[in-house]
C-alpha positions in Angstrom: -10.0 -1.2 12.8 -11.8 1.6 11.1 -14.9 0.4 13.4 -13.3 1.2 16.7 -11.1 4.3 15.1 -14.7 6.0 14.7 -16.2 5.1 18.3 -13.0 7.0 20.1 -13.2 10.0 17.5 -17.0 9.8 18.8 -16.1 9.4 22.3 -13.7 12.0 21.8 -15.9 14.8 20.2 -19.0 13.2 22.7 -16.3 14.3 25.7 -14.9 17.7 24.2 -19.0 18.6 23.8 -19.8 17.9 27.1 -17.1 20.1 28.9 -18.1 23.1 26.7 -21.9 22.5 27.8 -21.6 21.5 30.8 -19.4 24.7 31.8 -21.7 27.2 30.7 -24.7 25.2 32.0 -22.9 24.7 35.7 -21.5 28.7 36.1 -24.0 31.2 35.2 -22.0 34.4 34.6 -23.5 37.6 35.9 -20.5 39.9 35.6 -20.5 41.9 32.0 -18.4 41.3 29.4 -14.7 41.8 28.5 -14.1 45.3 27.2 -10.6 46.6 26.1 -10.0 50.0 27.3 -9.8 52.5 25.0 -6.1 54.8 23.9 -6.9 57.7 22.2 -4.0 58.7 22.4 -1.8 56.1 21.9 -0.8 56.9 18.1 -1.5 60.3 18.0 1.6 62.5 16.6 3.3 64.6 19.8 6.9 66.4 19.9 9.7 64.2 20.5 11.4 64.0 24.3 14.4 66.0 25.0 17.8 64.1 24.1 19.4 62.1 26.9 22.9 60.7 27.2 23.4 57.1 27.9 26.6 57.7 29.1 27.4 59.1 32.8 29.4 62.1 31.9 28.2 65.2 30.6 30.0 65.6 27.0 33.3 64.2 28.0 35.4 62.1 25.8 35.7 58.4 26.7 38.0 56.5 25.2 38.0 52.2 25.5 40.1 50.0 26.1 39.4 46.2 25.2 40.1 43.8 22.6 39.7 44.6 19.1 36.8 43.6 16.9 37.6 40.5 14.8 36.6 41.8 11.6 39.6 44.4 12.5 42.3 41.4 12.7 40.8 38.1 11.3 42.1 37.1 7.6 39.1 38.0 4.9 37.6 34.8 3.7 38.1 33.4 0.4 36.4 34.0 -2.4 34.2 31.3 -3.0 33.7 29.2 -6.4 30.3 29.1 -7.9 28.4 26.0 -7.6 28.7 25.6 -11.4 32.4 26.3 -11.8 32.9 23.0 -9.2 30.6 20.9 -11.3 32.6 21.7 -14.7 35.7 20.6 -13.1 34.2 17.7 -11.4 33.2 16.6 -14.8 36.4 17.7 -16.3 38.3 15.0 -14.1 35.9 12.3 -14.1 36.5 12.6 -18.5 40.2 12.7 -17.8 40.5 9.8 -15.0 41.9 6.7 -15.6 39.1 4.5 -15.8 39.3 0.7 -14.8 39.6 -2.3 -17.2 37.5 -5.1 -17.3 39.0 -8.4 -17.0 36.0 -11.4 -18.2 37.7 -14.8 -17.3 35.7 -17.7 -17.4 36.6 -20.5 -14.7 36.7 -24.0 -15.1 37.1 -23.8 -19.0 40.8 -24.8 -19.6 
């Protein structure tokens, strides 16, 4: 098992080699080089643009009309217990419980 696991890792790496190679052996490139632009200006500090509405008026009062947000109407949730507070109690009722009785009969032996 460990025999053949090795060959196809081989084969694999042999295959992986031979497209890398064989590319830059079959495509000589005779264009230059990638180069990113340069921004000079790109963080450089500048006054800020003039203030635009995103509304359609100009300084008008609009006033909606919808449904209301829930956390307007819905109930606030209950406070919750801490984790430890359960546990306590948990433990609280499982000292408390009735617990069951053991009954040993033998059978056969009258």
């Amino acid at each position: 098992m460990k025999t053949s696991l090795v060959l196809l890792l081989l084969l694999i790496a042999t295959a992986a080699l031979a497209q890398v190679g064989g590319a830059s052996i079959a495509t000589p490139t005779l264009s230059p080089p990638f180069a990113m632009a340069s921004h000079t200006n790109h963080a450089a500090p500048q006054q800020m643009a003039q203030e635009q509405s995103l509304l359609e008026g100009t300084g008008q009062v609009y006033i909606a009309h919808g449904e209301r947000p829930l956390w307007e109407v819905a109930p606030p949730e209950p406070p919750t217990v801490p984790l430890g507070d359960v546990a306590r109690a948990y433990r609280k009722q499982h000292q408390t419980a009735k617990k069951a009785q053991f009954v040993y009969s033998q059978i056969g032996s009258q």
